[in-house]
C-alpha positions as CSV (number, residue, x, y, z in Angstrom):
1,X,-10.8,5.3,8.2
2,X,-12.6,3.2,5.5
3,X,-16.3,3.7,5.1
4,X,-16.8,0.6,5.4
5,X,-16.6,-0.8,8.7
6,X,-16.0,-4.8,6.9
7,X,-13.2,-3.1,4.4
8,X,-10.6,-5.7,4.9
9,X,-8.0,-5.3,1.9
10,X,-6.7,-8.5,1.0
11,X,-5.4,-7.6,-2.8
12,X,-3.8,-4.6,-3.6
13,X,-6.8,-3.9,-5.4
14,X,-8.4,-3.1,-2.3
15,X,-6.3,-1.1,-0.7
16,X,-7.6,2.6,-0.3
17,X,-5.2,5.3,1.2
18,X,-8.4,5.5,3.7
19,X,-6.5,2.3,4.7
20,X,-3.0,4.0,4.8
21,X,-4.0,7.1,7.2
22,X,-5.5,4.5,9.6
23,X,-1.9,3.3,10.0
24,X,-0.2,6.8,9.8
25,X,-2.9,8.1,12.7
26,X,-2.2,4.9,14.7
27,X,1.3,4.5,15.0
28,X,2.7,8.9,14.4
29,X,0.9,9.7,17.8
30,X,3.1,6.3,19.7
31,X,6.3,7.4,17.7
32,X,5.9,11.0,18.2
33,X,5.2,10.3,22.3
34,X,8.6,8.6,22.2
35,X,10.3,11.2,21.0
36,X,9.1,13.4,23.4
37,X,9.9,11.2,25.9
38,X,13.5,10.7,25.0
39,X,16.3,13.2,24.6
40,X,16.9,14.1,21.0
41,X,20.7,12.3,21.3
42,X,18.6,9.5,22.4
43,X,18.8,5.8,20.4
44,X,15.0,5.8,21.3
45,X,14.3,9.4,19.7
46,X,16.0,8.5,16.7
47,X,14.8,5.1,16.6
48,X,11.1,6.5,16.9
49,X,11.9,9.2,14.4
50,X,13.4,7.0,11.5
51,X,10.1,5.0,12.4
52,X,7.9,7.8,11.4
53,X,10.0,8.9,8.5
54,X,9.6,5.5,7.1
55,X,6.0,5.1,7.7
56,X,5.2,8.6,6.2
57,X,7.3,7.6,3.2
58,X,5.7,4.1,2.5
59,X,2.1,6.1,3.0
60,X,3.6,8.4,0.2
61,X,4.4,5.8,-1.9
62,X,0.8,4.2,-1.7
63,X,-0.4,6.9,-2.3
64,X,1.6,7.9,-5.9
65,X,0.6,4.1,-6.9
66,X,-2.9,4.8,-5.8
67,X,-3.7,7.9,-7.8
68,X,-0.9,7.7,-10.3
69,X,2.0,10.4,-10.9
70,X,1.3,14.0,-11.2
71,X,2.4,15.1,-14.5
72,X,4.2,18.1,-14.1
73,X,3.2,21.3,-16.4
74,X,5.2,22.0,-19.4
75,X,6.0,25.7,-20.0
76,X,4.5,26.4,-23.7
77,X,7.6,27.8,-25.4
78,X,6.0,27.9,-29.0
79,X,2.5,28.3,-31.0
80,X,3.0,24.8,-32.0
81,X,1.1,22.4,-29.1
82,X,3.3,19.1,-27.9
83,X,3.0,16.7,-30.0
84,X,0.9,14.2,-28.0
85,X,2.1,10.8,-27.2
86,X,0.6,7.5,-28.6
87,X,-1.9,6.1,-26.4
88,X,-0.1,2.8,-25.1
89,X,-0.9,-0.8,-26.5
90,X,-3.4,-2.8,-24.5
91,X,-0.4,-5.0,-23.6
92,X,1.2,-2.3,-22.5
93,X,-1.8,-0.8,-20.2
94,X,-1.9,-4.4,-18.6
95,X,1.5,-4.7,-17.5
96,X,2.0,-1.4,-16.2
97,X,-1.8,-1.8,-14.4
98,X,0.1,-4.8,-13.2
99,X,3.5,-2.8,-11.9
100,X,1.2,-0.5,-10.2
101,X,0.1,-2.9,-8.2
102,X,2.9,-4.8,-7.5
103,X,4.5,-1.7,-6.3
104,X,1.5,-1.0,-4.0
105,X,1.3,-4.4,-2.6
106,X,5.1,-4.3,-1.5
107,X,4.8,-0.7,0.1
108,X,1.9,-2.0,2.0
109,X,3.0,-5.1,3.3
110,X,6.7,-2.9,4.2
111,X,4.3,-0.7,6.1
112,X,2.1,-3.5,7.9
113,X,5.8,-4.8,8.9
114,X,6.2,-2.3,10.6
115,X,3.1,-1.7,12.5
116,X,2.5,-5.2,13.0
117,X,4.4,-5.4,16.0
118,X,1.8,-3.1,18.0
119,X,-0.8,-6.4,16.8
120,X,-1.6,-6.5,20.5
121,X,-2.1,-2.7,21.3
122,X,-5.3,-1.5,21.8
123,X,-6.4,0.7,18.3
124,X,-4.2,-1.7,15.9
125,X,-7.1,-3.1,13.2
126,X,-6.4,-6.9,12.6
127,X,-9.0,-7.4,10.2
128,X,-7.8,-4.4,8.2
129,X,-4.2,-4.0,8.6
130,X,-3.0,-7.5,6.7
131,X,0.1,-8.8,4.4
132,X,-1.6,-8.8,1.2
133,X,-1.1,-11.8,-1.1
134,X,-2.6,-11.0,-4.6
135,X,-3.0,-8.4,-6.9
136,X,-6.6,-8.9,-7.8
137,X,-9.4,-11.3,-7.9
138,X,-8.0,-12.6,-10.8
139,X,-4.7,-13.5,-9.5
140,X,-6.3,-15.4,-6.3
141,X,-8.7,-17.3,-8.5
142,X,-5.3,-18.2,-10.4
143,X,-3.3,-19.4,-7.7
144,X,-6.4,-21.2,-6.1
145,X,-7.1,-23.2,-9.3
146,X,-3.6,-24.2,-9.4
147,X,-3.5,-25.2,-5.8
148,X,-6.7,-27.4,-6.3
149,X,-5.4,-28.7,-9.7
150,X,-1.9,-29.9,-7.6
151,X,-4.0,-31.6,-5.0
152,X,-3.2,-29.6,-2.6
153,X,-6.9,-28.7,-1.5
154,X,-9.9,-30.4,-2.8
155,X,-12.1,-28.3,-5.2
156,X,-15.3,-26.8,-3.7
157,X,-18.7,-29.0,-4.5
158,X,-21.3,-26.6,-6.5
């Protein structure tokens, strides 16, 4: 669980795989208990058992976004080092900054569709377990200046 007992992650920004495991220990323990329940030919086993494969591969997911790829280890075949790769435009850093957390965003809100439905079970977080809307401060700010500037919602008085 989050440290911090107000973390509410409403950008993907915020989102901390802290946030991820909540949802993982919350909902395995139900979906494993129906498996158990129901005979592995079962609709209700297999049903509870695509649930969980889903769920761990969405926290998977988050998590690659989260901390980036693993770059795997090249054998050293020569003396001569790899030549090393020039460092990416800032251009370039922004948009795939941006991709990242596009990418973490959708995996999140696919995994609070699926836990969403236990909303009313005892355990499930409703502050913390939300569809997230933005990708960062700066994007909300964005869409609520354009949102005041159309007229839909009367700026704030300083």
């Amino acid at each position: 669980m989050s440290t911090d007992p107000e973390h509410k992650p409403l950008r993907a920004t915020d989102i901390t795989m802290d946030d991820a495991w909540a949802i993982h220990d919350f909902l395995v323990p139900r979906l494993e208990s129906l498996q158990r329940a129901h005979g592995d030919a079962t609709e209700e086993h297999r049903t509870a058992a695509a649930l969980a494969e889903a769920v761990s591969a969405l926290i998977l997911l988050i998590e690659r976004e989260i901390r980036g790829p693993m770059r795997p280890r090249l054998a050293q075949s020569s003396a001569r080092p790899p030549a090393h790769a020039p460092a990416p435009t800032e251009s370039e850093r922004i948009a795939k900054e941006k991709q990242r957390l596009t990418m973490t965003r959708e995996y999140w809100n696919q995994l609070h569709g699926i836990v969403q439905i236990w909303r009313e079970s005892d355990g499930y977080d409703q502050a913390r377990w939300q569809l997230v809307s933005f990708l960062d401060a700066a994007a909300e700010a964005e869409y609520q200046r354009h949102v005041t500037e159309a007229g839909l919602r009367k700026a704030a008085r300083p």
